[in-house]
N, CA, C, O and CB atoms as a CASP TS submission, in Angstrom:
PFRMAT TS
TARGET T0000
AUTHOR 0000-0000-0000
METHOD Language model
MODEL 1
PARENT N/A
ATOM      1  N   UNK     1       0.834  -1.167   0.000  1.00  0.00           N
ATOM      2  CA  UNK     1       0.000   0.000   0.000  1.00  0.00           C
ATOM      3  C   UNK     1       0.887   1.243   0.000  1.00  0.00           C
ATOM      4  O   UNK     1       1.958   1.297   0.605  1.00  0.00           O
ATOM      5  CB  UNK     1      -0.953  -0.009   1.207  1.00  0.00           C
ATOM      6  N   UNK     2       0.314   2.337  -0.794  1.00  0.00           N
ATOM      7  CA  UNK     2       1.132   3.508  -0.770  1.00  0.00           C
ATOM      8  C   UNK     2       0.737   4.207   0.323  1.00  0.00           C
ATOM      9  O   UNK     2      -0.382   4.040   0.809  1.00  0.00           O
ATOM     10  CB  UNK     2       1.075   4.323  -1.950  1.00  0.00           C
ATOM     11  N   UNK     3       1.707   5.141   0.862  1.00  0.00           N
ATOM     12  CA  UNK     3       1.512   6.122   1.773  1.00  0.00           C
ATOM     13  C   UNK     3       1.077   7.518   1.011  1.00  0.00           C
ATOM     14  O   UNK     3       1.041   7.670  -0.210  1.00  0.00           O
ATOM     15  CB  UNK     3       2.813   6.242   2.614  1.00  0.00           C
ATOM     16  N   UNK     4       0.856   8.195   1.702  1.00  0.00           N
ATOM     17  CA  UNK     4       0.149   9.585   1.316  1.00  0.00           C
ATOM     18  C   UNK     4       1.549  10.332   0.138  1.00  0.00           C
ATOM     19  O   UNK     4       1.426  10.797  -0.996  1.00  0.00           O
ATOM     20  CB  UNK     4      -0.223  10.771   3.176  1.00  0.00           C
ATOM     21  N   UNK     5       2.614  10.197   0.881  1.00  0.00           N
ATOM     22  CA  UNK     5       3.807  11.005  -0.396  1.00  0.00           C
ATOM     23  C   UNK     5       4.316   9.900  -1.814  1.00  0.00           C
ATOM     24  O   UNK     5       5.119  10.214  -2.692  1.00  0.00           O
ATOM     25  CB  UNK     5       5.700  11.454   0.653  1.00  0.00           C
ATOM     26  N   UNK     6       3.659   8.723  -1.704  1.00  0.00           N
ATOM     27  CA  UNK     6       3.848   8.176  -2.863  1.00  0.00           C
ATOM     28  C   UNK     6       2.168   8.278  -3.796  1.00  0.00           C
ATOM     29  O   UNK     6       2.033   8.231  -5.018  1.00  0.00           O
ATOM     30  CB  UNK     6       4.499   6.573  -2.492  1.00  0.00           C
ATOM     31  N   UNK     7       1.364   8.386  -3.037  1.00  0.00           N
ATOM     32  CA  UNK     7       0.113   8.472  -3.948  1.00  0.00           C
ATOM     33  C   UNK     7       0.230   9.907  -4.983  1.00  0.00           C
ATOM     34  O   UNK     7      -0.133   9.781  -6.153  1.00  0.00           O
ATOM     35  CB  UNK     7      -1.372   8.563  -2.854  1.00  0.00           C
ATOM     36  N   UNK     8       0.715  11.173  -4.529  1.00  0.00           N
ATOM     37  CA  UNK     8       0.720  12.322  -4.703  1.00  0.00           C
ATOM     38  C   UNK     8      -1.158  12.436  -4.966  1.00  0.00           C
ATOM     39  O   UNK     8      -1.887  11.669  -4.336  1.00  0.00           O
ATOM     40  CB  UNK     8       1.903  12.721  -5.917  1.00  0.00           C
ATOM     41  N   UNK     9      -1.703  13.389  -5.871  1.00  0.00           N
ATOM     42  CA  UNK     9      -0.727  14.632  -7.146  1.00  0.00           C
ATOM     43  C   UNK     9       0.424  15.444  -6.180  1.00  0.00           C
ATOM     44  O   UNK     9       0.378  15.948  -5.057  1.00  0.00           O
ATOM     45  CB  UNK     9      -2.098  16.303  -8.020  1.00  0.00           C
ATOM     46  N   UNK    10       1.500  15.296  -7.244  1.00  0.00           N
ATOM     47  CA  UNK    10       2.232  16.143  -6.460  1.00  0.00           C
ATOM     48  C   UNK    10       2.421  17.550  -7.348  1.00  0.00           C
ATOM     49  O   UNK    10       2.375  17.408  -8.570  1.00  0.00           O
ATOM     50  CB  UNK    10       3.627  15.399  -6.042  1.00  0.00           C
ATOM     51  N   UNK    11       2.532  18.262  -7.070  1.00  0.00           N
ATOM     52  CA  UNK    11       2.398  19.894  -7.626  1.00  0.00           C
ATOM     53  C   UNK    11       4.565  20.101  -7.175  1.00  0.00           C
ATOM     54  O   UNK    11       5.330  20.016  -6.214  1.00  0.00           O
ATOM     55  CB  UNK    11       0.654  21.377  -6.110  1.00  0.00           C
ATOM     56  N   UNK    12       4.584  20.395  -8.646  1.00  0.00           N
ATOM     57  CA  UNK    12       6.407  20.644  -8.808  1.00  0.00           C
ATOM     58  C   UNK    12       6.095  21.920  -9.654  1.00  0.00           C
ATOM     59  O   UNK    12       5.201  22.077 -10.485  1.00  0.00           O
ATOM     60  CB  UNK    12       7.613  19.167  -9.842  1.00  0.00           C
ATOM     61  N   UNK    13       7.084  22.815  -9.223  1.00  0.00           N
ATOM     62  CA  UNK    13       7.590  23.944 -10.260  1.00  0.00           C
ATOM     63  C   UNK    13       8.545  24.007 -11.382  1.00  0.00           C
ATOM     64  O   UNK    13       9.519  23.255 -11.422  1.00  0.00           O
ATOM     65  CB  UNK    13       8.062  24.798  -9.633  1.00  0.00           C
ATOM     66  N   UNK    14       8.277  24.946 -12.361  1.00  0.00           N
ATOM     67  CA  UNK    14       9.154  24.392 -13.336  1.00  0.00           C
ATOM     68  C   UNK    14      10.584  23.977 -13.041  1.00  0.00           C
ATOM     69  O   UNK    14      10.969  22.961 -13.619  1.00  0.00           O
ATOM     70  CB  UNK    14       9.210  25.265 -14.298  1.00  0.00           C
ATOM     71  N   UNK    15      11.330  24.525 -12.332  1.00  0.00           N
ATOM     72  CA  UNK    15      12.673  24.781 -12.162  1.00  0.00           C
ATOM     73  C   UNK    15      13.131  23.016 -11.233  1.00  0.00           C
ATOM     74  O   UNK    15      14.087  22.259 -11.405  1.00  0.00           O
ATOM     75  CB  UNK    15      12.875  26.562 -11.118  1.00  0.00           C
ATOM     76  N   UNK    16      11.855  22.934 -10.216  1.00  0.00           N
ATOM     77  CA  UNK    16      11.804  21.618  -9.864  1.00  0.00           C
ATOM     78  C   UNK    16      11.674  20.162 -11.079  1.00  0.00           C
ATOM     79  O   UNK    16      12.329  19.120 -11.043  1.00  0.00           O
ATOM     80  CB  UNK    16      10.614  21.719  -8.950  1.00  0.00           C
ATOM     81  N   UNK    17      10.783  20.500 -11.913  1.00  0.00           N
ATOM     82  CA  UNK    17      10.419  19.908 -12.929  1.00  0.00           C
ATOM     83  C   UNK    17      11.589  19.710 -13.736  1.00  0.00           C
ATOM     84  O   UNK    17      11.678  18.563 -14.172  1.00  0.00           O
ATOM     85  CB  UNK    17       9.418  20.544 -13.515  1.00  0.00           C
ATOM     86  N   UNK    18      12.790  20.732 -14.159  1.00  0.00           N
ATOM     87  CA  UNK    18      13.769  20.662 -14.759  1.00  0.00           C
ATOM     88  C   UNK    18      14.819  19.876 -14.106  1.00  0.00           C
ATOM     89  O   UNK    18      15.234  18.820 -14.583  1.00  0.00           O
ATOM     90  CB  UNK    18      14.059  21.786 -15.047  1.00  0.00           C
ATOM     91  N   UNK    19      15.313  20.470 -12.847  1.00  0.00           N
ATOM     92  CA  UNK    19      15.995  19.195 -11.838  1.00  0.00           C
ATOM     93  C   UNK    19      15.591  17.965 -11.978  1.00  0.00           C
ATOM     94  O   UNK    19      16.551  17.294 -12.357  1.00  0.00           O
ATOM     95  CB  UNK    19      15.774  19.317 -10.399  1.00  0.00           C
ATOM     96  N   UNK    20      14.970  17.546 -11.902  1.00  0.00           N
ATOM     97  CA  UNK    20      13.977  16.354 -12.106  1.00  0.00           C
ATOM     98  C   UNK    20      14.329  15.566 -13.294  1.00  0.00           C
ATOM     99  O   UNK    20      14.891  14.471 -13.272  1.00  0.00           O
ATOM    100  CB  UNK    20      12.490  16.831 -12.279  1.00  0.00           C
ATOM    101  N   UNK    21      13.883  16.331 -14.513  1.00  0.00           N
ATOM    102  CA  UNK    21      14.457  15.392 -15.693  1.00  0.00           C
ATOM    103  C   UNK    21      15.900  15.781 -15.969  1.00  0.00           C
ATOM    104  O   UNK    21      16.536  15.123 -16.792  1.00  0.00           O
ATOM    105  CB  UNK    21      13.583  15.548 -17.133  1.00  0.00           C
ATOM    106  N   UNK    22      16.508  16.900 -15.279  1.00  0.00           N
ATOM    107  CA  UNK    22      18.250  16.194 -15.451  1.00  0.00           C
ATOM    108  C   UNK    22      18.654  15.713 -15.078  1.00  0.00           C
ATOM    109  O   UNK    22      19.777  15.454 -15.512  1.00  0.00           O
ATOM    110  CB  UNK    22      19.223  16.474 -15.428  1.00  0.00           C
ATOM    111  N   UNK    23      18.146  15.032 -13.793  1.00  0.00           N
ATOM    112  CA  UNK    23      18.473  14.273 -12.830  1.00  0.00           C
ATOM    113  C   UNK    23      18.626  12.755 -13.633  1.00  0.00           C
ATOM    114  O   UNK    23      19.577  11.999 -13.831  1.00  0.00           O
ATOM    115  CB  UNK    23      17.370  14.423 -11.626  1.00  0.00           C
ATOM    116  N   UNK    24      17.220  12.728 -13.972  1.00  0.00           N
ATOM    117  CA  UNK    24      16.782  11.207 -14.931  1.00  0.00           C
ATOM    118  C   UNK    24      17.463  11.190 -16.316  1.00  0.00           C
ATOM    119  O   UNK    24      17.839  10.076 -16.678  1.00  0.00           O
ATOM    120  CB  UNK    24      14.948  11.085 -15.334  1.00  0.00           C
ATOM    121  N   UNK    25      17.606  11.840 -16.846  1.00  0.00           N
ATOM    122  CA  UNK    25      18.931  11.888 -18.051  1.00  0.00           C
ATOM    123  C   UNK    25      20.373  11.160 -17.286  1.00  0.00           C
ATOM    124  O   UNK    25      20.994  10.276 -17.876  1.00  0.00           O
ATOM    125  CB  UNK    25      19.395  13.911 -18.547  1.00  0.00           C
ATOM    126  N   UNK    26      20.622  11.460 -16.469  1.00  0.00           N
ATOM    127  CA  UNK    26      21.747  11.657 -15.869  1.00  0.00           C
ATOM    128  C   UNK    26      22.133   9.970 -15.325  1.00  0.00           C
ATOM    129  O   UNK    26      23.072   9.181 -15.418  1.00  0.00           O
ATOM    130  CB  UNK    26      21.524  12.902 -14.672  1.00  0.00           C
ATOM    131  N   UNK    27      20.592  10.032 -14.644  1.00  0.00           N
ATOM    132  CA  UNK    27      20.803   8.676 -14.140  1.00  0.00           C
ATOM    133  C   UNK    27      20.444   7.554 -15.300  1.00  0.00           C
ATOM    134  O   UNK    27      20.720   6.380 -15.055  1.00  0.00           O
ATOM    135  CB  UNK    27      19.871   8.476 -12.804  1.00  0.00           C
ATOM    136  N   UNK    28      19.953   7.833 -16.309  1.00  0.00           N
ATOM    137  CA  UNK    28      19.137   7.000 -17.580  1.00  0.00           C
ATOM    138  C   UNK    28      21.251   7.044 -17.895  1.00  0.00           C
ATOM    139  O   UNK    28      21.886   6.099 -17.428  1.00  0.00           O
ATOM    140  CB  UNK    28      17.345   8.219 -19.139  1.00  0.00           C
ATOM    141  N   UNK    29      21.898   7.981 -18.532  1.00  0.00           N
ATOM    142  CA  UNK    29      23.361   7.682 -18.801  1.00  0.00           C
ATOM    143  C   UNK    29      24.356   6.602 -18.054  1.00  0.00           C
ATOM    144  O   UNK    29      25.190   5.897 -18.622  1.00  0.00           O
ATOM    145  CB  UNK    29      23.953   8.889 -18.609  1.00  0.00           C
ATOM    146  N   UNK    30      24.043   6.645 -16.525  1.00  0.00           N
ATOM    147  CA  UNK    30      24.452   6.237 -16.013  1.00  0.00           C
ATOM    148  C   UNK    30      24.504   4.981 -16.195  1.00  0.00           C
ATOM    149  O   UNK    30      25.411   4.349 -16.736  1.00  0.00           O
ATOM    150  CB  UNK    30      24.239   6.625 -15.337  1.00  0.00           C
ATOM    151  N   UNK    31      23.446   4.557 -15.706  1.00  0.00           N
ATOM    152  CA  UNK    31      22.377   3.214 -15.713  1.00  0.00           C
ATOM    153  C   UNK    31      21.466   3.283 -16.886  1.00  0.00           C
ATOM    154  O   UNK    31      20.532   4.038 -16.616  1.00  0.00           O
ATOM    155  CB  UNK    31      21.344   3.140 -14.327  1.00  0.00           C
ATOM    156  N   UNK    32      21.374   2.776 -18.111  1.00  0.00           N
ATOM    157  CA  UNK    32      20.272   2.775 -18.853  1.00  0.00           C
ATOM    158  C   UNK    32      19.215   1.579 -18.979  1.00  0.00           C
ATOM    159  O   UNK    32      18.484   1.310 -19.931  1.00  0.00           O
ATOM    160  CB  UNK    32      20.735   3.044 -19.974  1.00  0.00           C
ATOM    161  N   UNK    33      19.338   0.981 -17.819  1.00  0.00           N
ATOM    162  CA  UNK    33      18.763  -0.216 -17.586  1.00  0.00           C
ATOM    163  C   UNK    33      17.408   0.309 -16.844  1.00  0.00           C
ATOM    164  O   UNK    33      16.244  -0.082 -16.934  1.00  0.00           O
ATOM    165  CB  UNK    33      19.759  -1.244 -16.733  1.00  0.00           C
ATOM    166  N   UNK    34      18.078   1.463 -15.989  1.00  0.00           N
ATOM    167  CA  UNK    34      16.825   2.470 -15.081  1.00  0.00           C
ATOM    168  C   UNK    34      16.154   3.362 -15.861  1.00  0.00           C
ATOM    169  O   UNK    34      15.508   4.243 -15.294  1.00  0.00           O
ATOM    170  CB  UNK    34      17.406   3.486 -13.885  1.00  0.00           C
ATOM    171  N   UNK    35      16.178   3.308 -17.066  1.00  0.00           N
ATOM    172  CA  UNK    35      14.763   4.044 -18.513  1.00  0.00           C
ATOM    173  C   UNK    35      13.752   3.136 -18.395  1.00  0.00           C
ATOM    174  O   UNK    35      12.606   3.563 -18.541  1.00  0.00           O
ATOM    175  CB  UNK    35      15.222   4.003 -20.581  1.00  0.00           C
ATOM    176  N   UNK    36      13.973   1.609 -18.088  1.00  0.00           N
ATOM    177  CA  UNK    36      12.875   0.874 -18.618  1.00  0.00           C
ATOM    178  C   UNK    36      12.196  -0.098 -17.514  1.00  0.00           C
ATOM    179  O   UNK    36      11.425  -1.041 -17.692  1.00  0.00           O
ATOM    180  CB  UNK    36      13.391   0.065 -19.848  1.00  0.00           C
ATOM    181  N   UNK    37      12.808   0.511 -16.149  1.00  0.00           N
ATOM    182  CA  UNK    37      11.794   0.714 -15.164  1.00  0.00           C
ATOM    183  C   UNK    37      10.222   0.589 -14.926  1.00  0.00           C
ATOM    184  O   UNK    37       9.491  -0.394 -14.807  1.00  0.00           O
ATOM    185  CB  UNK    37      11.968   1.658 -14.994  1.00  0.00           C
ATOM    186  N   UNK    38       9.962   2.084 -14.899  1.00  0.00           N
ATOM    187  CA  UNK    38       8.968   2.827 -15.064  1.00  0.00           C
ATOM    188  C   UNK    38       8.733   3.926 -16.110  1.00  0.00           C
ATOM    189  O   UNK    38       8.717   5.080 -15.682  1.00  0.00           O
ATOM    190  CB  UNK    38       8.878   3.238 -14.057  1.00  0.00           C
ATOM    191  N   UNK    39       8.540   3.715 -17.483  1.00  0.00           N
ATOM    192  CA  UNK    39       8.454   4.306 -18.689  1.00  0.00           C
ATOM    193  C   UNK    39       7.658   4.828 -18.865  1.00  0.00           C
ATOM    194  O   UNK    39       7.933   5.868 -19.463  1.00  0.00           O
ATOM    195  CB  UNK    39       8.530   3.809 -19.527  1.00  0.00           C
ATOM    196  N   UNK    40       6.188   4.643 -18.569  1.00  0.00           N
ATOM    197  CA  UNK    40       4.850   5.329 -18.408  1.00  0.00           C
ATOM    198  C   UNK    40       5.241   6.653 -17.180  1.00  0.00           C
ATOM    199  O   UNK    40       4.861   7.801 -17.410  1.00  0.00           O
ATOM    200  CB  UNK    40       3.512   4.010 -17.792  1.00  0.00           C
ATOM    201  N   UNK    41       5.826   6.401 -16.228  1.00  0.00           N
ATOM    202  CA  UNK    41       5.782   7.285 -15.200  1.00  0.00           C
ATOM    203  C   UNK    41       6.669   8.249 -15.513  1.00  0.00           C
ATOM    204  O   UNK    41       6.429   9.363 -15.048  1.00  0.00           O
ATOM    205  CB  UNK    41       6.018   6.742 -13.966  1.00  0.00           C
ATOM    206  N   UNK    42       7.726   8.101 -16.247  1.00  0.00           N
ATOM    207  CA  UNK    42       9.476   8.724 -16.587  1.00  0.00           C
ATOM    208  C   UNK    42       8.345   9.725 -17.939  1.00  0.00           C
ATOM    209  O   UNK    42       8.458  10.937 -18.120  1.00  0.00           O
ATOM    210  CB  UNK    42      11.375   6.934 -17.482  1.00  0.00           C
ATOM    211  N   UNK    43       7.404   8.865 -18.656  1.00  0.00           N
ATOM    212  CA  UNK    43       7.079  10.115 -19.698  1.00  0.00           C
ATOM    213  C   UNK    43       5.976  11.197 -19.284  1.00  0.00           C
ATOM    214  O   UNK    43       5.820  12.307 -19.792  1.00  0.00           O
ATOM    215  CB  UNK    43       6.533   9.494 -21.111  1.00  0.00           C
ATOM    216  N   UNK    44       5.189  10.566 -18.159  1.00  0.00           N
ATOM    217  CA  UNK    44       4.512  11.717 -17.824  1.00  0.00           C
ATOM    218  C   UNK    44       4.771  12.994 -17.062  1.00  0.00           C
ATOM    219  O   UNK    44       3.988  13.937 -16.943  1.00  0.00           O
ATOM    220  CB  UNK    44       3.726  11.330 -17.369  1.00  0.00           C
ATOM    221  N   UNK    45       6.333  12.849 -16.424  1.00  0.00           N
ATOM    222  CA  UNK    45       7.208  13.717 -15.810  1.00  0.00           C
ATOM    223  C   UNK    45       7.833  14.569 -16.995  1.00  0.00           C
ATOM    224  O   UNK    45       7.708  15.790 -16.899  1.00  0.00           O
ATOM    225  CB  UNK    45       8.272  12.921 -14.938  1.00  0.00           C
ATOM    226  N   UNK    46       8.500  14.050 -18.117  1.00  0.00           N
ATOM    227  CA  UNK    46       8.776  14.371 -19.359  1.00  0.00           C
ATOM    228  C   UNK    46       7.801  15.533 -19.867  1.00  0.00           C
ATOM    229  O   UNK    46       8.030  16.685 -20.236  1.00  0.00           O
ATOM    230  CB  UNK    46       8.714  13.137 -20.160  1.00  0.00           C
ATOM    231  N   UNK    47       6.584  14.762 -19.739  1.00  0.00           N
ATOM    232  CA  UNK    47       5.450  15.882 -20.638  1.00  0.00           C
ATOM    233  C   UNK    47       4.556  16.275 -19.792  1.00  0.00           C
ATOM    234  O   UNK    47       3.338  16.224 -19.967  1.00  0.00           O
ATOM    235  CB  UNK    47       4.531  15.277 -21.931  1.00  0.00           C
ATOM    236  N   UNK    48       5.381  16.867 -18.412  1.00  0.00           N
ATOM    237  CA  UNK    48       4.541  18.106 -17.377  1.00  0.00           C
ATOM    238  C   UNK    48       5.738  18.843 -17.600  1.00  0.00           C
ATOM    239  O   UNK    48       5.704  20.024 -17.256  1.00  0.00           O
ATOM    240  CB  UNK    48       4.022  17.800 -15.444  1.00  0.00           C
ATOM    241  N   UNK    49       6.702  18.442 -18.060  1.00  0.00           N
ATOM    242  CA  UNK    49       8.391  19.424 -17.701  1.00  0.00           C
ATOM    243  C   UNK    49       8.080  20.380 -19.667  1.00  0.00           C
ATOM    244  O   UNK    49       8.251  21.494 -20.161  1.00  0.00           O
ATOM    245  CB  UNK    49      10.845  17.595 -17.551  1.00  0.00           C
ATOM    246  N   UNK    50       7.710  19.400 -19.978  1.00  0.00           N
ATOM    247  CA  UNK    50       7.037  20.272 -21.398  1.00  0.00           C
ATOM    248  C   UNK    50       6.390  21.180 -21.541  1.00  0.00           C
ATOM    249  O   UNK    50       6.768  22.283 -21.937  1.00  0.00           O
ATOM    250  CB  UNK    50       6.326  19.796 -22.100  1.00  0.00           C
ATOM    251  N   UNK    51       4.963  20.754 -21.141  1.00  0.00           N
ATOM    252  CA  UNK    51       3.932  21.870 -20.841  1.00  0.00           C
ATOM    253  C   UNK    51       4.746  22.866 -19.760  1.00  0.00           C
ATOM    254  O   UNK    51       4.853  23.816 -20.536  1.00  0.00           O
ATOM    255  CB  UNK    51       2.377  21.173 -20.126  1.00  0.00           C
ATOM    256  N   UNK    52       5.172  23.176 -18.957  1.00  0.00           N
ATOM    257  CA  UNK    52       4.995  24.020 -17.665  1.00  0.00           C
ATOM    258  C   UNK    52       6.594  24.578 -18.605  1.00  0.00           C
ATOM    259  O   UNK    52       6.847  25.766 -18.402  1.00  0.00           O
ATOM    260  CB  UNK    52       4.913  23.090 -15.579  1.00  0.00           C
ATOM    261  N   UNK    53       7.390  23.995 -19.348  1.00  0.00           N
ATOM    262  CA  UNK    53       8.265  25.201 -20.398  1.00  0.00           C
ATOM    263  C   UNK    53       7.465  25.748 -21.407  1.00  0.00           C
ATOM    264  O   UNK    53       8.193  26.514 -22.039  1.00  0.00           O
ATOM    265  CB  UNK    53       9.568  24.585 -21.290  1.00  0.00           C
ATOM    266  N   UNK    54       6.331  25.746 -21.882  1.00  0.00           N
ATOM    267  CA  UNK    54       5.500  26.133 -22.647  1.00  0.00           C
ATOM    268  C   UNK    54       4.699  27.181 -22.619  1.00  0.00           C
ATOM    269  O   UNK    54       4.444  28.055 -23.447  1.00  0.00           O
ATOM    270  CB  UNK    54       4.987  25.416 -22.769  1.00  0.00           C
ATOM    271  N   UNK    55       4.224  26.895 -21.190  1.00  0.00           N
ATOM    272  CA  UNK    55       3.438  27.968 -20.163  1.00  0.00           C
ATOM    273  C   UNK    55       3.884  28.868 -19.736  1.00  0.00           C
ATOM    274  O   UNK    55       3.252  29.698 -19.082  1.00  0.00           O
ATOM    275  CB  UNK    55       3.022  27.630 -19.119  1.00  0.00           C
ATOM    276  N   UNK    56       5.349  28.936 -20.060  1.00  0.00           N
ATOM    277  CA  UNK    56       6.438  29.764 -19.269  1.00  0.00           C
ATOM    278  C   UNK    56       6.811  30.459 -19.986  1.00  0.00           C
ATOM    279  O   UNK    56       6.786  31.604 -19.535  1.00  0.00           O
ATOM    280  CB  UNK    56       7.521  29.231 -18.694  1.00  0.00           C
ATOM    281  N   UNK    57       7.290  30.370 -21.238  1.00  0.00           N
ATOM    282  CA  UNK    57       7.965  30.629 -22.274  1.00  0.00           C
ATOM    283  C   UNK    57       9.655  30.379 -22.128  1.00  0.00           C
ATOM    284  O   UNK    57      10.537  31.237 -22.138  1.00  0.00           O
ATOM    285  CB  UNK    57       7.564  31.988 -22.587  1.00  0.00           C
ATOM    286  N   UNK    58       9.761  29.167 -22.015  1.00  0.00           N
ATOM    287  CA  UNK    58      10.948  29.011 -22.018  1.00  0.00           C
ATOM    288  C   UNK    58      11.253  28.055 -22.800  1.00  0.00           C
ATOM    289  O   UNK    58      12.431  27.730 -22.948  1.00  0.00           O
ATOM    290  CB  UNK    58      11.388  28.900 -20.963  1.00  0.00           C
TER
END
């Protein structure tokens, strides 16, 4: 069973959102065995870090 900080929604800011997927680049280089994990979850982080540079204009 999940606890309350793994269920989220969790609400991230862009700049958080960006840490985030350089982090997972970083570790996907490292380890590319850890891309194919959780792939559904790795792209929906991907395409909130999209939108919220979009929204931003960045």
């Amino acid at each position: 069973m999940l606890d309350a900080d793994e269920r989220g929604p969790w609400l991230l800011s862009p700049v958080q959102l960006d840490v985030l997927t350089r982090a997972m680049d970083f570790r996907y280089a490292a380890l590319p065995s850890a891309s194919r994990q959780h792939p559904g979850f790795d792209a929906e982080i991907r395409d909130a870090h999209a939108r919220s540079r979009r929204a931003h204009g960045a």
